[in-house]
C-alpha positions in Angstrom: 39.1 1.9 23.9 35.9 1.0 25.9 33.8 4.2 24.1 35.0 3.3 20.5 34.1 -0.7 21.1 30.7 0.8 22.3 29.9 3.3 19.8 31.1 0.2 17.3 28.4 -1.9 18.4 26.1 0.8 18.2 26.7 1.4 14.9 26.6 -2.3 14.0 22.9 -2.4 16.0 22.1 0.5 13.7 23.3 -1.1 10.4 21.9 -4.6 10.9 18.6 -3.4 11.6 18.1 -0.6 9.1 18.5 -3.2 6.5 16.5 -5.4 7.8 13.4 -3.1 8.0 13.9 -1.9 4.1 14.1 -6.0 3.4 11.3 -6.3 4.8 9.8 -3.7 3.7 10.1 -4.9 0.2 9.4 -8.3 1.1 6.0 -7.0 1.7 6.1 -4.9 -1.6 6.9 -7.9 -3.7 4.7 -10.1 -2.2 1.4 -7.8 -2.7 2.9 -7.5 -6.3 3.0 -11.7 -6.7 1.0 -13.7 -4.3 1.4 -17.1 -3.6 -0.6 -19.5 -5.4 -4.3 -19.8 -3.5 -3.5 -23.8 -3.2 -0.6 -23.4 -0.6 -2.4 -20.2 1.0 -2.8 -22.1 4.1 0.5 -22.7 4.8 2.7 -20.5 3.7 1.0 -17.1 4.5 0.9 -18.2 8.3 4.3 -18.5 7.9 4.9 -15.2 6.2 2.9 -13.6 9.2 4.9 -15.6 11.6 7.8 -14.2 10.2 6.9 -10.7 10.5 5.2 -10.6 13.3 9.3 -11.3 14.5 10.4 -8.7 13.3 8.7 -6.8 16.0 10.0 -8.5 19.0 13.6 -8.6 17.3 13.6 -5.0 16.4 12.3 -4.1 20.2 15.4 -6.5 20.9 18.3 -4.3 19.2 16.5 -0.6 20.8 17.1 -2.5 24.2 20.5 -3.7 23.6 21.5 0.1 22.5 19.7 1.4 25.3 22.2 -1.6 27.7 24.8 0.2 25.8 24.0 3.5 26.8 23.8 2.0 30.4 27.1 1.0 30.3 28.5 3.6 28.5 27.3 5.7 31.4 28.0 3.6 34.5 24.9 3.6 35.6 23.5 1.3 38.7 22.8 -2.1 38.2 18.9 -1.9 38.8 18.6 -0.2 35.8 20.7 -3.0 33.9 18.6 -5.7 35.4 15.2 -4.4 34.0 16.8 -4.0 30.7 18.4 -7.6 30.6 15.1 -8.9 31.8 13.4 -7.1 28.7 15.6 -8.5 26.7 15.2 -12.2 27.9 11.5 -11.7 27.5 11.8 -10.3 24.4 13.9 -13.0 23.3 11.9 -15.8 24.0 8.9 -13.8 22.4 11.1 -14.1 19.4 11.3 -18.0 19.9 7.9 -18.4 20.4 6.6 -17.1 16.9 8.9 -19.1 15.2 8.0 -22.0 17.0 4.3 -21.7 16.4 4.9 -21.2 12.8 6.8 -24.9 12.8 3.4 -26.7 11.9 3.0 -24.6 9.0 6.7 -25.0 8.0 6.2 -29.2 8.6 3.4 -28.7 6.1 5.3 -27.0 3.9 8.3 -29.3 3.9 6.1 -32.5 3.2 4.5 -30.6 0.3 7.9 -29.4 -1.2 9.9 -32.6 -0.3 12.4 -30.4 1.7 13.2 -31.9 4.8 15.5 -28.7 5.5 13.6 -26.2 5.5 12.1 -27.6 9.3 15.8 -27.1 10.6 16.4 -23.6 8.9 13.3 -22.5 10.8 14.5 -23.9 14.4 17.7 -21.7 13.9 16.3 -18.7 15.4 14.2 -20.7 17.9 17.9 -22.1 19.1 19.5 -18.5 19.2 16.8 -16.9 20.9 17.1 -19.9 23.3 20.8 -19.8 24.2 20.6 -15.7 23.9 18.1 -16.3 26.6 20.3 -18.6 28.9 23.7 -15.9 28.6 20.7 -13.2 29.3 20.3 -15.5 32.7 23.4 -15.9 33.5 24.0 -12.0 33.1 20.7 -11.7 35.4 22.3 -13.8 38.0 25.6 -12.8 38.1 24.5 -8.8 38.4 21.9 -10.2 41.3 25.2 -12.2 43.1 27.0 -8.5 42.3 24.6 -6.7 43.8 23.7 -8.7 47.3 27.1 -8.8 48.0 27.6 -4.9 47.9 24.8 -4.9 51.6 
């Protein structure tokens, strides 16, 4: 049971982030094809660039969650585990980070188009990567309590 629920969520790491890469992929196609119009330049290709420059942090995300897969697929020691889930909690608040930086570009963009919602659609991921942050923590802590009481 424990081998088929891992090799699932292998397989589900696999097929959300092959997607992902050919969306983006033709995000970029499309937009070299139609460019924005040169008066919102300023603010929306910051955000564009914000949100690709994510992708990069998110995709190193999903090879380090199949490679804490692998880890405990094979049993391996905790040390090993603890330098992955750090990774991950760095990477993860890397991921934040460039969504947050693009907020004052999104703000701009939200006064221009009259769309108050947009702001909150791009604090979602800031929020995720926050609380996958925290359960990275508690992980963190949990396999350092493990760990001293094993000496």
């Amino acid at each position: 049971m424990r081998k088929t629920s891992i090799l699932f969520l292998k397989l589900s790491i696999l097929f959300v982030s092959v997607p992902l890469i050919l969306l983006a992929s033709y995000g970029l196609y499309s937009l070299m094809l139609n460019p924005v119009n040169p008066a919102y330049t300023w603010m929306l290709y910051p955000i564009i660039a914000g949100v690709y420059l994510s992708l990069i942090p998110l995709l190193w995300i999903f090879f380090h969650l199949y490679k804490l897969l692998g880890l405990v697929e094979e049993k391996s020691g905790s040390e090993t585990k603890n330098r992955v889930l750090r990774k991950l909690r760095k990477g993860s608040l890397f991921f934040g980070g460039l969504y947050l930086l693009t907020e004052p570009f999104v703000f701009q963009a939200a006064q221009e188009d009259d769309a108050p919602g947009l702001i909150l659609f791009f604090m979602i991921p800031v929020f995720f990567a926050l609380v996958f942050s925290a359960l990275l923590t508690l992980f963190l802590d949990k396999e350092d309590a493990a760990g001293q009481n094993r000496f």
